[in-house]
C-alpha positions as CSV (number, residue, x, y, z in Angstrom):
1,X,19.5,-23.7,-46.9
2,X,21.0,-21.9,-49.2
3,X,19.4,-19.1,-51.9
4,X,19.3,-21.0,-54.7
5,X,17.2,-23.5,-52.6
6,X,14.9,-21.3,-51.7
7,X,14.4,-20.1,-55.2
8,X,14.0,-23.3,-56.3
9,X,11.3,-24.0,-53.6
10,X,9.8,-20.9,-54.0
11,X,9.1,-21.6,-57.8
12,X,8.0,-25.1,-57.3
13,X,5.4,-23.1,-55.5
14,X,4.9,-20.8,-58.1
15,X,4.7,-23.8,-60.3
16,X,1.7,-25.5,-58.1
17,X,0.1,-22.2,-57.5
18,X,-0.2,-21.6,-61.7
19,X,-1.6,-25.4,-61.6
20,X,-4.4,-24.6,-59.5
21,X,-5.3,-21.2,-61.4
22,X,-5.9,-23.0,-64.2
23,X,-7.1,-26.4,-63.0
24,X,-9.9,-24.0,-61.0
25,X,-10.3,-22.2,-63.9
26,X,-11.2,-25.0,-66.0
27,X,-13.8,-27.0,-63.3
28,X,-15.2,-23.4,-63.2
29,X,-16.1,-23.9,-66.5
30,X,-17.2,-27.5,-66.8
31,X,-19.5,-27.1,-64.3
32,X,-22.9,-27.2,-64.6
33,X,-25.4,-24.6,-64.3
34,X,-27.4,-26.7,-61.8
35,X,-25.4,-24.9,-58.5
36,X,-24.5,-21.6,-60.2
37,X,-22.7,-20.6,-57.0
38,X,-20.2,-23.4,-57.7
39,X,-18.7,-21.8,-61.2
40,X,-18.4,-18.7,-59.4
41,X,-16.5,-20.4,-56.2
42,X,-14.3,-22.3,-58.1
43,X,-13.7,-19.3,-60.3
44,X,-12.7,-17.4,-56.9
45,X,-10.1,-20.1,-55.7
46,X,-8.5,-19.8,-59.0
47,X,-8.1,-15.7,-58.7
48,X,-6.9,-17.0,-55.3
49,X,-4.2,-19.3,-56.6
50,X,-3.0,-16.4,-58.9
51,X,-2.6,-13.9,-56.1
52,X,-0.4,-16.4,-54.4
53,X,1.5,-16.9,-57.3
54,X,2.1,-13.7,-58.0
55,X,3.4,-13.3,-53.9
56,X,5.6,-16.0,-54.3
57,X,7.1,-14.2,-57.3
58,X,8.2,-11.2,-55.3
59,X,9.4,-13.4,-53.0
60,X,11.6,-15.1,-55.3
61,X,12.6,-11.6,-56.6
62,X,13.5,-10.4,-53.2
63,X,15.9,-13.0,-53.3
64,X,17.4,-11.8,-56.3
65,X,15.8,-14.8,-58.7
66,X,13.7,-15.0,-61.6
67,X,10.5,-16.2,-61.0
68,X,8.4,-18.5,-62.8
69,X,5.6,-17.7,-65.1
70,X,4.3,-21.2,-65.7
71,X,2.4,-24.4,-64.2
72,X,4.0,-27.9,-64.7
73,X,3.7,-29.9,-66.8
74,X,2.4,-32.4,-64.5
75,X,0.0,-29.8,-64.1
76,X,-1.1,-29.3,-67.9
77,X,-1.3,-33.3,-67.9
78,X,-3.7,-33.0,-64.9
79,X,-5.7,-30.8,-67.0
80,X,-5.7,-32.7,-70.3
81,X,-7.1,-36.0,-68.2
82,X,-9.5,-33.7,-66.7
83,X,-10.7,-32.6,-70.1
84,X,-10.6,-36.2,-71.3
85,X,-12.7,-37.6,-68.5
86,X,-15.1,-34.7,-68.4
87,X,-15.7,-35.5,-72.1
88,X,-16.3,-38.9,-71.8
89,X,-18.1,-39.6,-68.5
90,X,-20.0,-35.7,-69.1
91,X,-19.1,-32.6,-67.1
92,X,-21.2,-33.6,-64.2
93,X,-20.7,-31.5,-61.0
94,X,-19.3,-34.2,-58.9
95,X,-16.7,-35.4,-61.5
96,X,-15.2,-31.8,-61.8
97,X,-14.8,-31.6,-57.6
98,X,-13.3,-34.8,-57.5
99,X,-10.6,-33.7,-60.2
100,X,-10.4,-30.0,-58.1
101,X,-10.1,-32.2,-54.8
102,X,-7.1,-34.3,-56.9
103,X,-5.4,-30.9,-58.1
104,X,-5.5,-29.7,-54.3
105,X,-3.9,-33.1,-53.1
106,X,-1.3,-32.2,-55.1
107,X,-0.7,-28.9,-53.7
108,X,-1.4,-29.7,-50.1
109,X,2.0,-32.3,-51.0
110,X,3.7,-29.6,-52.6
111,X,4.0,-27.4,-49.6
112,X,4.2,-30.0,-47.2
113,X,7.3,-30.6,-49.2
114,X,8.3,-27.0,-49.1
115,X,7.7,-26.3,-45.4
116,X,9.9,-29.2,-44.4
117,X,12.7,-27.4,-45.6
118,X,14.7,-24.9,-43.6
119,X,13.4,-21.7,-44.6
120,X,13.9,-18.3,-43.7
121,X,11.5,-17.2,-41.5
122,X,10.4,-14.3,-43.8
123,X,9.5,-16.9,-46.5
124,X,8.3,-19.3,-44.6
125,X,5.6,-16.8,-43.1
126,X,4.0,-16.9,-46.3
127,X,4.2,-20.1,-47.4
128,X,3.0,-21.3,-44.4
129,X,0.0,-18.7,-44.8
130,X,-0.9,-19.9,-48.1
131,X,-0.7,-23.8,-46.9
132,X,-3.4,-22.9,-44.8
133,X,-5.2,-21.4,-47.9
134,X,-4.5,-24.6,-49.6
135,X,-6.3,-26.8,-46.9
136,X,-9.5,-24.5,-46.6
137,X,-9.4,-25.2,-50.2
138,X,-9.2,-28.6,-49.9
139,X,-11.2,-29.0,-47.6
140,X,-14.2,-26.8,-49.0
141,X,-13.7,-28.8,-52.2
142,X,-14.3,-32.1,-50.8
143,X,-16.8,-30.7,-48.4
144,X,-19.0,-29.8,-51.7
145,X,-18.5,-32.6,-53.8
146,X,-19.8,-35.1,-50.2
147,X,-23.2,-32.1,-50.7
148,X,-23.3,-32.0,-54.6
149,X,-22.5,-36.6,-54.2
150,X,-25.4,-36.9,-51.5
151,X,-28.3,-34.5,-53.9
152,X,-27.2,-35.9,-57.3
């Protein structure tokens, strides 16, 4: 594989990483005040997503590239139905994990993708790291919209 592969990789990562700042950042705020824990969880994965954004950066930088500053526009799409639906079936708690649960299938794809390449093993450390980050995620996500499903 060569560098400008891995850049490229690495800010498709960068890319999904941004998506899921502000995707978490936005259920955080249409959720309800009925499981005030929730707003601040899905705040938390988004300060998560931005961290590993801002990792993959230095990676791409290390490998003398510029790194992106932006989600997709996939991403921003995501976001706009989100805000659609929310509005007209009502920010109810379930509704905003099932769209976080839709934004982390996209990421869990997104490095799957990635770690089928032929990384370096440097790079692929953390990328690997953080698709393990992306599965708790995912996995948390759908684990409280099955709770918040079953007491609504």
């Amino acid at each position: 594989m060569d560098n400008d592969d891995i850049i490229s990789t690495l800010n498709d990562l960068i890319e999904t990483s941004k998506d899921g700042e502000k995707g978490f950042k936005v259920c955080a705020e249409d959720a309800s005040g009925r499981h005030p824990q929730l707003k601040a969880m899905l705040a938390e994965r988004g300060r998560e997503c931005a961290l590993a954004a801002s990792e993959l950066q230095e990676l791409v930088r290390n490998q003398g590239g510029d790194p992106e500053t932006g989600s997709s526009v996939s991403g921003a799409l995501h976001r706009a139905w989100t805000n659609i639906r929310t509005a007209i079936t009502g920010k109810d708690d379930e509704t905003v994990l099932d769209e976080c649960e839709r934004g982390e299938d996209v990421a869990v794809k997104g490095y799957r993708k990635a770690l089928e390449k032929d990384l370096p093993a440097h790079v692929r450390l953390v990328v690997e790291r953080q698709y393990q980050g992306v599965l708790r995620n995912h996995d948390l996500i759908k684990a409280l919209r099955n709770l918040v499903r079953t007491h609504a």
